[in-house]
C-alpha positions as CSV (number, residue, x, y, z in Angstrom):
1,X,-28.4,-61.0,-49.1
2,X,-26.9,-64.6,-48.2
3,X,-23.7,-64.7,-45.6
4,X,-21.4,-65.8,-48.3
5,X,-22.4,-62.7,-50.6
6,X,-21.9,-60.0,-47.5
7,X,-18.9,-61.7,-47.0
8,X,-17.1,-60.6,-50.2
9,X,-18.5,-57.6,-50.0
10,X,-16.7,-56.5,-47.2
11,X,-14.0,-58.0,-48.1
12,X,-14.0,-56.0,-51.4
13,X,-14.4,-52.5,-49.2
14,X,-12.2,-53.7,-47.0
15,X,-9.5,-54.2,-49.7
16,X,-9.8,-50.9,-51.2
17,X,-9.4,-48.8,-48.6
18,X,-5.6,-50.5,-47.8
19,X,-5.1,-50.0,-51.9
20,X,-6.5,-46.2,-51.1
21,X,-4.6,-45.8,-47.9
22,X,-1.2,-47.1,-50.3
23,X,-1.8,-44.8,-53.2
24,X,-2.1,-42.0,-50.4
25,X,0.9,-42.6,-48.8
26,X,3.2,-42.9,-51.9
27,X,1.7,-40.1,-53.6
28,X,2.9,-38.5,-50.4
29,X,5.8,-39.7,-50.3
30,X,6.6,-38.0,-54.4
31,X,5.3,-34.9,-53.3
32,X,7.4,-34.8,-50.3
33,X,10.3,-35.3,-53.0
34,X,9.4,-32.9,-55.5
35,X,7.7,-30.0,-53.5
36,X,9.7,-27.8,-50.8
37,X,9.4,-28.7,-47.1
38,X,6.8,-26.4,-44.9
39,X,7.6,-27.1,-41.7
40,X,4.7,-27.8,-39.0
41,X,4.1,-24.6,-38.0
42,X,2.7,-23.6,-41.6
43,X,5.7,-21.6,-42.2
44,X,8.1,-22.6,-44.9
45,X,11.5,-23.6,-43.7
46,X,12.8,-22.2,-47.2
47,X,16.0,-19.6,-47.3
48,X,18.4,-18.5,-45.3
49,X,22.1,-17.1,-45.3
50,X,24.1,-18.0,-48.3
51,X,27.9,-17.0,-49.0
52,X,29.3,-17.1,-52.3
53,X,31.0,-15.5,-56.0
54,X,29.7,-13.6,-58.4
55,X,31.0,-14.3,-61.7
56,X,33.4,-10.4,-61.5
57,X,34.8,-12.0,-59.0
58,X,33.3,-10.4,-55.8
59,X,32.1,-12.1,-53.0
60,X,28.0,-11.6,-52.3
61,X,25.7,-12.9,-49.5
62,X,22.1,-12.8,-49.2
63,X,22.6,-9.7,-47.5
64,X,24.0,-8.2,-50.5
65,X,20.3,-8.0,-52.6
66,X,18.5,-6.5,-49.9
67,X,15.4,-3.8,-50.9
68,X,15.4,-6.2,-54.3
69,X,12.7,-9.2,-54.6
70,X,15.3,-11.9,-55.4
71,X,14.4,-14.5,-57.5
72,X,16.5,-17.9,-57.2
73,X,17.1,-20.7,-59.7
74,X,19.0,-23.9,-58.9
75,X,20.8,-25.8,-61.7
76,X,23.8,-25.9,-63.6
77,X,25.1,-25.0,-67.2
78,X,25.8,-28.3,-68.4
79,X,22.2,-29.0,-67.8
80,X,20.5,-30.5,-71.1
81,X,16.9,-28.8,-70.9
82,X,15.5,-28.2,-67.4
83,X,17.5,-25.4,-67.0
84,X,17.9,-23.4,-70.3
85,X,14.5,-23.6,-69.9
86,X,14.3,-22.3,-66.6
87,X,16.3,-19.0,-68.1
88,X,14.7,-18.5,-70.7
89,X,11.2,-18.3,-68.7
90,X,12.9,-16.4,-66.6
91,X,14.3,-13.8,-69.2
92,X,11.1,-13.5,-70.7
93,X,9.1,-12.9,-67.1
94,X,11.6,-10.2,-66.8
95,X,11.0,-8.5,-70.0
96,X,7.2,-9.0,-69.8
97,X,8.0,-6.9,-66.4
98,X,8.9,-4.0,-68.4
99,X,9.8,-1.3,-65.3
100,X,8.5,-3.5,-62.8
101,X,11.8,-5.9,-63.2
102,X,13.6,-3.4,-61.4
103,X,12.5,-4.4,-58.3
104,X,13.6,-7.9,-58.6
105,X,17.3,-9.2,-59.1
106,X,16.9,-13.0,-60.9
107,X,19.8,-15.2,-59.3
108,X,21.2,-18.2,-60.7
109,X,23.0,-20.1,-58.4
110,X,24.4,-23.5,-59.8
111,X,24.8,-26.9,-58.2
112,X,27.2,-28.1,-60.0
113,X,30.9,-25.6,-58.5
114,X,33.7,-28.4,-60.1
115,X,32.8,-27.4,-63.8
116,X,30.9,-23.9,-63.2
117,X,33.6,-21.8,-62.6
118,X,32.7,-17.9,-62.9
119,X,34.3,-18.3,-66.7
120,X,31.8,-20.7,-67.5
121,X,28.6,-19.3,-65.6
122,X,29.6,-15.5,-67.0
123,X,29.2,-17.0,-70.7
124,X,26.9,-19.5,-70.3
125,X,24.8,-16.6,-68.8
126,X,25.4,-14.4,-72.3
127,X,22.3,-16.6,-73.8
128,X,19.9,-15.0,-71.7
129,X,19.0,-11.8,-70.2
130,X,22.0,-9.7,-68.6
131,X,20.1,-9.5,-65.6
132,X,20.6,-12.7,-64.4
133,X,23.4,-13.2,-61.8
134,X,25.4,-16.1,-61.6
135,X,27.0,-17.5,-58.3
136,X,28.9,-20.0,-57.6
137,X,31.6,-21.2,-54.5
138,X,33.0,-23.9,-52.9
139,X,31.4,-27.5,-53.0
140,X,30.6,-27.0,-49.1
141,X,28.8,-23.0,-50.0
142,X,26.9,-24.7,-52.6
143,X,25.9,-27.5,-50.1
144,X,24.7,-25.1,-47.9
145,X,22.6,-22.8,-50.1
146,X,21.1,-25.3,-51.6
147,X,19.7,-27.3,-47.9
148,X,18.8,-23.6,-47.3
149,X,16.4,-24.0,-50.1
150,X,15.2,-27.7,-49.6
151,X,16.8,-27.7,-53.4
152,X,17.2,-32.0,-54.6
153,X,20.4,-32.4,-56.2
154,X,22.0,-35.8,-56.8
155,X,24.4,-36.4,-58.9
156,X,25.2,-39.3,-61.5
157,X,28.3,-41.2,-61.6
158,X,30.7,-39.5,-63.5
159,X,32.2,-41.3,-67.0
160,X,35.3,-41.9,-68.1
161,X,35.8,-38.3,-69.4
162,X,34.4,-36.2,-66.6
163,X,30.6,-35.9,-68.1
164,X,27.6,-36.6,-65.8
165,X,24.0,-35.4,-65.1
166,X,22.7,-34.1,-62.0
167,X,19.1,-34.8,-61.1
168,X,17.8,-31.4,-59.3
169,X,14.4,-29.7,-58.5
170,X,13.7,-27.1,-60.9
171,X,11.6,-24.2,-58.9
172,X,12.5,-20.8,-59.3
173,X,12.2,-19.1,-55.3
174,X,10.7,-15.8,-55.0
175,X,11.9,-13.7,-51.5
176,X,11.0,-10.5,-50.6
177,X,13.2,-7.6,-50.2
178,X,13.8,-8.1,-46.6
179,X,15.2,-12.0,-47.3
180,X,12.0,-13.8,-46.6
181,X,10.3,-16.6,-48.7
182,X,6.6,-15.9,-50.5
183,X,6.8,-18.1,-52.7
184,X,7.7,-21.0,-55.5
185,X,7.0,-20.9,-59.3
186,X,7.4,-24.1,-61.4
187,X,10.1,-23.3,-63.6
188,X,8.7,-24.5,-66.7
189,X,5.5,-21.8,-66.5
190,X,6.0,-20.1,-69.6
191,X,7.3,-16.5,-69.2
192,X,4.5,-14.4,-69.8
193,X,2.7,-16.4,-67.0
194,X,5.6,-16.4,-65.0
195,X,5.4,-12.3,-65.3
196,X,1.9,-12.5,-64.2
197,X,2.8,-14.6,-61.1
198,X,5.2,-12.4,-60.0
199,X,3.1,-9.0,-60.5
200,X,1.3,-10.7,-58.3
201,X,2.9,-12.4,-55.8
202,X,5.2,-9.1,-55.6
203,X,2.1,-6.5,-55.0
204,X,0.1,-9.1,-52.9
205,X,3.0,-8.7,-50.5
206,X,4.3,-5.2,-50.9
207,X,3.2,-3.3,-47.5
């Protein structure tokens, strides 16, 4: 092999490795953005304390679904597919559940508190199964449980007659009945699988 072919040749390696080492760190870097944090420990830094209304009115907290498997959803009702979606999976799961659903309160807790007043999250809600919650509060409560949740939400600008979008994970969150995160499900898995995931996930980590 001459000195001018080696030459390239290790040039060539040498050039994609950086390429690999890019496409390592930006695929990072999207994963980081769609995927809850785990902290370092192995742990994940998901949950935590949360403070906010019911759509009869009455005040609830974390605390209040205690001895139930709570299962969380994150989005909004003026959301255009992610999260009718989301609910319907989620209706269907619980169904597929039969008498096992009645271990596990589904939550929907929206990001979006200026238009989703209890009104609008108590009929919105009438599309899917009656078991769903829905909670909403103050901009700074909803602020709160959703960093709780390493939830994305960023909203669009908002036009000229109040109508916007809001980008947002869609995950539902699965906690055990003593408040503490097991585990995420994509919520686009279809509902019978999603009913699967949760038998489980729920008698994996039922002592």
């Amino acid at each position: 092999m001459t000195r001018s072919i080696r030459f390239f040749l290790i040039l060539g390696i040498g050039l994609l490795a950086i390429d690999g080492a890019i496409f390592l760190f930006w695929w990072g870097q999207d994963r980081a953005h769609i995927a809850p944090t785990v902290a370092s420990s192995g742990a994940a830094a998901i949950g935590g304390p949360f403070r906010l209304s019911a759509t009869d009115g009455k005040t609830v907290t974390d605390a209040s679904f205690r001895g139930k498997w709570m299962l969380i959803y994150f989005g909004y009702t003026s959301c255009p597919d992610a999260c009718p979606t989301a609910l319907t999976n989620i209706s269907i799961a619980i169904q597929t559940l039969r008498r096992e659903a009645a271990a596990i309160q589904p939550l929907f807790i929206t990001v979006d508190p200026k238009r989703d007043t209890r009104a609008v999250l108590m009929e919105y809600l009438k599309s899917f199964d009656p078991r769903i919650a829905g909670l909403t509060g103050s901009e700074e409560q909803i602020r709160a449980a959703a960093k709780a949740y390493r939830v994305y939400v960023r909203p669009e600008p908002a036009k000229g007659d109040n109508s916007y979008l809001i980008d947002h994970s869609s995950y539902v969150y699965l906690m055990d009945p003593g408040g503490v995160f097991v585990d995420i499900i994509d919520a686009a898995t279809p509902g019978p699988e999603m009913a699967e995931k949760l038998r489980k996930l729920t008698h994996a980590h039922t002592t």
